[in-house]
C-alpha atoms as one frame of an Amber mdcrd trajectory, in Angstrom:
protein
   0.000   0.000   0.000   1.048   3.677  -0.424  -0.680   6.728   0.847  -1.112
   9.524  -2.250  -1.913  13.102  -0.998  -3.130  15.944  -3.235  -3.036  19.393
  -2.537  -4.181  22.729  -3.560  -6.272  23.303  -6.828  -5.589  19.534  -7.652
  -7.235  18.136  -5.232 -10.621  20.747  -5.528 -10.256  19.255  -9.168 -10.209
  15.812  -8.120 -12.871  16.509  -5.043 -10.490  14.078  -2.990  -7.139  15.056
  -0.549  -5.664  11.890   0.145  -6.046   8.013  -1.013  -4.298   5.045   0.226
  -4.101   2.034  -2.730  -2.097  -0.652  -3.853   0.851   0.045  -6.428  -0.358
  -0.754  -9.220   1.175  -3.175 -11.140   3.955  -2.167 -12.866   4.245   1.170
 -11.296   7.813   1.666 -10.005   8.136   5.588 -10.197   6.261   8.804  -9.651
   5.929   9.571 -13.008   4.356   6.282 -13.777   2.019   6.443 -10.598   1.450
   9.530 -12.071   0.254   8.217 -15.855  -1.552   5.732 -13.802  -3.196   7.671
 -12.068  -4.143   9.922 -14.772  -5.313   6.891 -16.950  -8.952   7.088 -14.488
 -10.023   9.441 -16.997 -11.902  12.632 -15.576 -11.241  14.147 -13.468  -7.967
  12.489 -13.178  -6.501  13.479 -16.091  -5.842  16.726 -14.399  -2.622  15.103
 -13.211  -1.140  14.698 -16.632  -2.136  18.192 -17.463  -1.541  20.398 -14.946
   2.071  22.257 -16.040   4.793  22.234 -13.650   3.077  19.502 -11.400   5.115
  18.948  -8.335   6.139  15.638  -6.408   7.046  14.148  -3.187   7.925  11.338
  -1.852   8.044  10.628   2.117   8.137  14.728   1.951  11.170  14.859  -0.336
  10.941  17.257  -3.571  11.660  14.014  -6.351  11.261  14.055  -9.983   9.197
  11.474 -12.316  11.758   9.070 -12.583  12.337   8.838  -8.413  11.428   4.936
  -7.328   8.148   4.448  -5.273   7.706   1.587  -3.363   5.298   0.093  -0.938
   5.547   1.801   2.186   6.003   5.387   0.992   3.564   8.646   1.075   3.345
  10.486  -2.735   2.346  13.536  -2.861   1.346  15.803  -5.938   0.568  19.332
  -5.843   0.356  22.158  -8.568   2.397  25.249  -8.355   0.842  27.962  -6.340
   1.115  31.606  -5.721   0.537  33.420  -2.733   0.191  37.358  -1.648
């Protein structure tokens, strides 16, 4: 099992914060947890189009090709601006 968090206008698109799953099979990095992910369809696309989509993993700042494993917390966020 991992635990996937989403944050910020991501997850108001995906009307959902946090999910714990299986990895799915054949899933070995963000980026493919990522296309996974996104392969739901609507709303869930939103994570392969959202530009300059953000990634961590047990609260590190990774890229797509970092290694996810059972165990570990994703999280994916969009960039945001504040004032």
């Amino acid at each position: 099992m991992i635990k996937v968090l989403f944050f910020a206008g991501l997850r108001e698109a995906l009307g959902v914060g946090s999910e714990s799953l299986a990895l799915p099979v054949g899933v070995g990095t963000v980026g493919a947890l990522r296309d996974s992910l996104a392969a739901r369809g609507e709303p869930w696309s939103a994570l392969a189009t959202t530009k300059n989509l953000r990634a961590a993993v047990n609260q590190q700042m990774v890229g797509p090709d970092t290694p996810v494993k059972a165990g570990d917390e994703v999280a994916f966020f969009p960039p945001v601006t504040g004032g």
